[in-house]
C-alpha positions in Angstrom: -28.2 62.1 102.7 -26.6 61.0 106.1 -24.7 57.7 106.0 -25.1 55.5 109.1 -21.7 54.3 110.4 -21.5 51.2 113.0 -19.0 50.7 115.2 -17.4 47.1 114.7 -15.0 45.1 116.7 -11.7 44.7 116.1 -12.1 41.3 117.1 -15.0 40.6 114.6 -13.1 42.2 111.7 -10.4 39.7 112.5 -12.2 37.0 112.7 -14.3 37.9 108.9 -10.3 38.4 107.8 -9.0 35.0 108.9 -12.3 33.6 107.5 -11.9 34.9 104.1 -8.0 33.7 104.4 -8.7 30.4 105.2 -11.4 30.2 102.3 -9.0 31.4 99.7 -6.4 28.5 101.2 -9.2 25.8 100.7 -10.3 26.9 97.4 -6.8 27.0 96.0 -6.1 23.7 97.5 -8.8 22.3 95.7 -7.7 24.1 92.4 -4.2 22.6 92.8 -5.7 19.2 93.8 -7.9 19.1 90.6 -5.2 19.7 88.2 -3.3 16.2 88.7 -7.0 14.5 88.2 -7.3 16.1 85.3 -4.0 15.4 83.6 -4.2 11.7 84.5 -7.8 11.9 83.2 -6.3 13.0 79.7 -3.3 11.0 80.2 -5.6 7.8 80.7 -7.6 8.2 77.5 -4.9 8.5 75.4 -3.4 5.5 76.6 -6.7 4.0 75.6 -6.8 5.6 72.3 -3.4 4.4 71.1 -4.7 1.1 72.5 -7.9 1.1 70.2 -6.2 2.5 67.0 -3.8 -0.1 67.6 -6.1 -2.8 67.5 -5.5 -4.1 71.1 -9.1 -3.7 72.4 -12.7 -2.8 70.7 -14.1 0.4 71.2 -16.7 0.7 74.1 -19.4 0.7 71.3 -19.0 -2.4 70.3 -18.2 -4.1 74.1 -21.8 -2.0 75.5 -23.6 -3.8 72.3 -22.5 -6.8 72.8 -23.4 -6.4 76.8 -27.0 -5.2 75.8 -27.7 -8.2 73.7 -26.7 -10.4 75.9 -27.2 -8.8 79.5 -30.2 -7.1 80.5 -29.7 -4.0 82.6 -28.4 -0.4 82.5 -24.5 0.1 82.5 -23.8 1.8 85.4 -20.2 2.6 85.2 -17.5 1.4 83.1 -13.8 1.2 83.8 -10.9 0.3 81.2 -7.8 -1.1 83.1 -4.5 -3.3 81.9 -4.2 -6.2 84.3 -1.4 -8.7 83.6 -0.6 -7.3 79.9 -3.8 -7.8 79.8 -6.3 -4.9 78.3 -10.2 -5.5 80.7 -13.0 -3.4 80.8 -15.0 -3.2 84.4 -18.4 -3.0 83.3 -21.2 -2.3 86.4 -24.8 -2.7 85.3 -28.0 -2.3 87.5 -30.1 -5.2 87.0 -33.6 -5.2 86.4 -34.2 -6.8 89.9 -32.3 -4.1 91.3 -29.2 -5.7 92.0 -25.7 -5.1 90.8 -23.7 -6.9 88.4 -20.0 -6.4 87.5 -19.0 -7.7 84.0 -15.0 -8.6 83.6 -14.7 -7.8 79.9 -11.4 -9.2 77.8 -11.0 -5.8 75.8 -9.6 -7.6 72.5 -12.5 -10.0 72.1 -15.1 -8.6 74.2 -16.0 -12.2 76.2 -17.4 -11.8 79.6 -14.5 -13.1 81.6 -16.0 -13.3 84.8 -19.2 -11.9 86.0 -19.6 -10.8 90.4 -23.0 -10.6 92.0 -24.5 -7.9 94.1 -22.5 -9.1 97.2 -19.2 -10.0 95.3 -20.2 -13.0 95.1 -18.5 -15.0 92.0 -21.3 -16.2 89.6 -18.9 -17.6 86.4 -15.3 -17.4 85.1 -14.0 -18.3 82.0 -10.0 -17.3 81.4 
């Protein structure tokens, strides 16, 4: 069995090698990049479950009932920040005509703080 051999640039070979280089510089920049993420990710939720186990704020359970009941839509995204020694969840719901609402939630009591439209616009606050 004869094996065909092909005659290949030098050029080309190059070019393939400084390909495959840069690749391996991209994907471990995005490996390196992915590791801070990640420990802030973990770092993040167990600031909010000391917070929880501490009794400063309800679980997400309870807040999402309490938005169902009261809020018709589909929770979207939800977002736990401390604001002014204050503990808020960021609650985004699609509503059922399609729009977007976002719910400022006190995390200790679970009232609807404020509540923004579609198009930021400010529909209620109570503080």
């Amino acid at each position: 069995m004869a094996v065909a051999r092909a005659w290949v640039p030098a050029a080309v070979v190059n070019r393939s090698m400084m390909l495959l280089r840069l690749l391996r510089v991209i994907l471990l920049s995005a490996c390196i990049g992915i590791a801070p993420v990640q420990a802030d990710s973990r770092q993040d939720h167990e600031i909010a479950r000391r917070a929880l186990e501490a009794g400063e704020i309800l679980s997400l359970r309870q807040v999402l009932e309490r938005i169902e009941r009261e809020h018709h839509g589909q929770v979207l995204e939800v977002e736990l920040e401390q604001e002014d020694q204050r503990w808020i969840y960021e609650v985004k719901m699609l509503r059922r005509d399609g729009g977007i609402n976002k719910l400022i939630i006190d995390a200790r009591d679970g009232r609807v703080l404020e509540i923004k439209g579609r198009h930021g616009r400010q529909l209620g606050r109570d503080n």
